[in-house]
N, C-alpha and C positions, 0 to 999 in steps of 0.2 A: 837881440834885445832892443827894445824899441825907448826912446825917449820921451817922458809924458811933463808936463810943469809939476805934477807931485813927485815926481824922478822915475826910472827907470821901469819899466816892467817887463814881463813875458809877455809875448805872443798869445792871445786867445786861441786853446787847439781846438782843432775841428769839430764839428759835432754832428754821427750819426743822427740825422733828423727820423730816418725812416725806424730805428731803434726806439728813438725817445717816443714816439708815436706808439709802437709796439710796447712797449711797459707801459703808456700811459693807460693803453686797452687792459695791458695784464694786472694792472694796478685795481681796475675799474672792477674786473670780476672778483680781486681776489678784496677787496673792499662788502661785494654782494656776498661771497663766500662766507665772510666771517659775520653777516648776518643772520647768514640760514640757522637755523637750530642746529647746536653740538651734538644732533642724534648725524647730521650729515658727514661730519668729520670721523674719518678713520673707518669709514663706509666707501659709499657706492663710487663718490665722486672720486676718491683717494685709489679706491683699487683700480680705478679707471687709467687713472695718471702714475699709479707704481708705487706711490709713494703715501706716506700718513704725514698728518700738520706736524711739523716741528722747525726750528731754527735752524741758521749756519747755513752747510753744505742741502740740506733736505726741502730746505726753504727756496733756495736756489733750486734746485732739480722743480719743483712746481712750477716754478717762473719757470722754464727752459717748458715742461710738456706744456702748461696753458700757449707758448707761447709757439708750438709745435703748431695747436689747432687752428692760432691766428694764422698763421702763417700758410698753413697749408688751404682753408678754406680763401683768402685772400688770390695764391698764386691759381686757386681752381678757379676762381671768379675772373680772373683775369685771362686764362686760357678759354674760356668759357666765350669772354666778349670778343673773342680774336678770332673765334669760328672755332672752338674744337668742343664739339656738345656731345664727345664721349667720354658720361661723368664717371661710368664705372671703370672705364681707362686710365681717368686722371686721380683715383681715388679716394670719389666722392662721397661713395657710399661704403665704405671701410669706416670713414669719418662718419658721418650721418650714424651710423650701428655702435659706435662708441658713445655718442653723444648723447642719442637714445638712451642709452641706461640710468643715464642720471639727469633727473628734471633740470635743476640745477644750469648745467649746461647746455641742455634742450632750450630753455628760455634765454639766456644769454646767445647762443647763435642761430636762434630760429629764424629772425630779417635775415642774415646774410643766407643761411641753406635755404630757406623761403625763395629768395629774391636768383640763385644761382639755378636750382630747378626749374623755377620757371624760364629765366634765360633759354637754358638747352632745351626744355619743353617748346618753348615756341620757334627756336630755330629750327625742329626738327622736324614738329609737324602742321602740315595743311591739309585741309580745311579745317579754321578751328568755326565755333558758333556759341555764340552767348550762352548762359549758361540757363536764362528765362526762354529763350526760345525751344531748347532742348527740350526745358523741363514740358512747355506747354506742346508742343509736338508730341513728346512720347505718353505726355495723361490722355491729349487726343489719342492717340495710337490704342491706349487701354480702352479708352471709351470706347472705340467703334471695333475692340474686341469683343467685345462683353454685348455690343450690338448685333452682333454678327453672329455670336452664339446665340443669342435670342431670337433673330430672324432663321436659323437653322431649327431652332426647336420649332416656330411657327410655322415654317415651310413642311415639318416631316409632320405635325397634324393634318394638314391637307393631303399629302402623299407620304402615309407614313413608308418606313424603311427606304425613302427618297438617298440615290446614292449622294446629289447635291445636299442635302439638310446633313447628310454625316461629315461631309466635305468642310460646308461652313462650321460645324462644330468643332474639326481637328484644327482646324486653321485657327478659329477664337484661340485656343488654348496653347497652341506656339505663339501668335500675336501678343498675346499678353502677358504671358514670359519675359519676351523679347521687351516689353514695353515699359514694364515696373522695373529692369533691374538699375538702371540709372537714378529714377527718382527715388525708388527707396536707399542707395546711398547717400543721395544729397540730401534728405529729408532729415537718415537717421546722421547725419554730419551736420548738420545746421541744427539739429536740437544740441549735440554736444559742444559747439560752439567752432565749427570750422565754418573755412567761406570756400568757393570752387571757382575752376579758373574758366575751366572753355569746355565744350563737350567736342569731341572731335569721330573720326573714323576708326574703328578699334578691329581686334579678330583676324585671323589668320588671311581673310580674306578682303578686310577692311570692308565691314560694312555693320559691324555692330557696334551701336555707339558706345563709346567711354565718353567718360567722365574725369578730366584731371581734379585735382584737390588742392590748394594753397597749402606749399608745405610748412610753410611758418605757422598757420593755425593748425594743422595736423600734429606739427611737432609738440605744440605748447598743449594738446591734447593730454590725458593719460593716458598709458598705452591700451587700457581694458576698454576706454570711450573709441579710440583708434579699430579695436579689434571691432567691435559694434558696427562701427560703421563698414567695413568690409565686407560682415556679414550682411549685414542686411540685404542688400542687391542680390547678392547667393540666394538668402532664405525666400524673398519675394518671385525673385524666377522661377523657383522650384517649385512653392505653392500653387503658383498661377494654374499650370496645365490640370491638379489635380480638382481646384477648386471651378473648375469649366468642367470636369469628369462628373465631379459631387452633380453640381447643379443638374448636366442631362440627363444622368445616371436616375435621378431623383424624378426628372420629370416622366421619364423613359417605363419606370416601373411603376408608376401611376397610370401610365397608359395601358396596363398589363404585358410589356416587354416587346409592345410590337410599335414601339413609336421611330427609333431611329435603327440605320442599318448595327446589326453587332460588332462590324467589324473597324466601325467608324467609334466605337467605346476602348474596344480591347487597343486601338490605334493610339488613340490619346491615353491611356494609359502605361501603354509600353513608353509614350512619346517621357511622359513626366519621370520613368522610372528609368529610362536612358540619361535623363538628363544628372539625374542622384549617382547613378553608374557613373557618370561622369566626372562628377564632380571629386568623390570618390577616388578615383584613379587620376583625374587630369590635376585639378585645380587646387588638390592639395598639394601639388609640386611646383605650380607655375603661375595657377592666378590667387582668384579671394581666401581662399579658406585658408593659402600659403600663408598670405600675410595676417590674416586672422591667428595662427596656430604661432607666427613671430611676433606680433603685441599680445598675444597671454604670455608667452617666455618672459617679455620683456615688464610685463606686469608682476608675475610671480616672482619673478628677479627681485624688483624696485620693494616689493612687498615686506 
């Protein structure tokens, strides 16, 4: 007991600073919480967290899960900055798939999972490249595909069934595949309202480009605009080969069938119908369509 001139008092006890910090966050959300519409409560947000709004002990258990996710997205942001950019290790995305289902909380930790993704995104991969430089590279790449198919059709009117003029036509129609699927997800993502971070080296073999996404505006997304954009890149590569087949195909039997070699038509056709095969068997397990077919779950869910 310590001596004061109005007399005697207790010791000040200690005070968790990093706690008071921690409620004032949980304080923060659950302030937004009791703003959202009463259609929120005893829903998505509540079965997320185990529990429905009520007082006492119940009330407590909320604070403790809200305080779960501060907590846990905090210590990943911190293992994050210390060099460990394995988020699915440190159980980044367990979080992220919770948080997802309920907007709610999607908007409340979008800056921090935003800001942590990209962290490990950039420590882990190089070469990155603007995302304007990408964009105008890969519309050139289209452009001088669709060039290229047009000097293939002009080349086989002078020689027609020219093995060169079939040649230039297979290749426009992998070129162009290869060249939209980038910009039509940035395109169909920036009409929804996202922004994108870097274009970098992508593919088995690194050398087809991606695209990363800012996951703070992906997350603040809804998951059907989300799935949109996924697709898009899918459905634009897939078009491409067929939409270079239309066009020769068209010019080809206006020449009475004798303009381009046959086997340079039947090529790009298997080429585009390989690619659906593919997508098909591969990419509903591993790439777009994957995540396309978890933002409609995650839509139908919210719905």
């Amino acid at each position: 007991m310590r001596e004061h001139p109005g007399g005697p008092s207790l010791p000040p006890e200690p005070v968790d600073e990093a706690r008071v910090v921690r409620q004032g966050m949980v304080e923060d959300l659950e302030r937004y919480l009791s703003s959202r519409s009463s259609a929120h409560r005893g829903s998505g947000l509540w079965a997320i967290l185990g529990v429905r709004v009520g007082s006492g002990r119940e009330a407590g258990q909320n604070t403790y899960e809200m305080e779960e996710y501060q907590d846990g997205f905090r210590r990943i942001e911190s293992e994050v900055r210390e060099g460990n950019a394995d988020l699915s290790g440190l159980g980044f995305w367990s979080l992220v798939r919770k948080v997802k289902l309920e907007p709610v909380l999607a908007e409340h930790w979008a800056e921090q999972v935003g800001r942590i993704d990209r962290l490990s995104f950039e420590s882990r991969v190089r070469p990155r490249f603007p995302v304007a430089l990408g964009n105008a590279v890969l519309v050139l790449g289209a452009g001088i595909a669709v060039a290229v198919a047009w000097l293939g059709l002009e080349l086989a009117r002078d020689d027609p069934s020219s093995f060169l003029a079939g040649l230039l036509v297979l290749a426009a129609g992998a070129g162009l595949s290869a060249a939209l699927h980038g910009p039509a997800h940035w395109l169909v993502g920036r009409l929804v309202g996202m922004r994108f971070v870097a274009y970098f080296l992508d593919g088995p073999l690194r050398i087809q480009p991606g695209l990363k996404v800012d996951y703070a505006t992906y997350l603040r997304a809804p998951a059907g605009r989300r799935a949109a954009m996924h697709a898009a890149g899918a459905v634009a590569s897939k078009i491409a080969p067929f939409a270079i087949f239309g066009w020769a195909y068209a010019v080809h039997r206006n020449a009475g069938y004798e303009l381009l070699p046959e086997w340079s038509l039947w090529a790009l056709l298997a080429f585009g119908l390989l690619q659906v095969a593919t997508d098909a068997i591969w990419s509903t397990r591993h790439s777009d369509w994957k995540k396309v077919r978890r933002e409609r779950a995650i839509a139908r869910m919210a719905s």
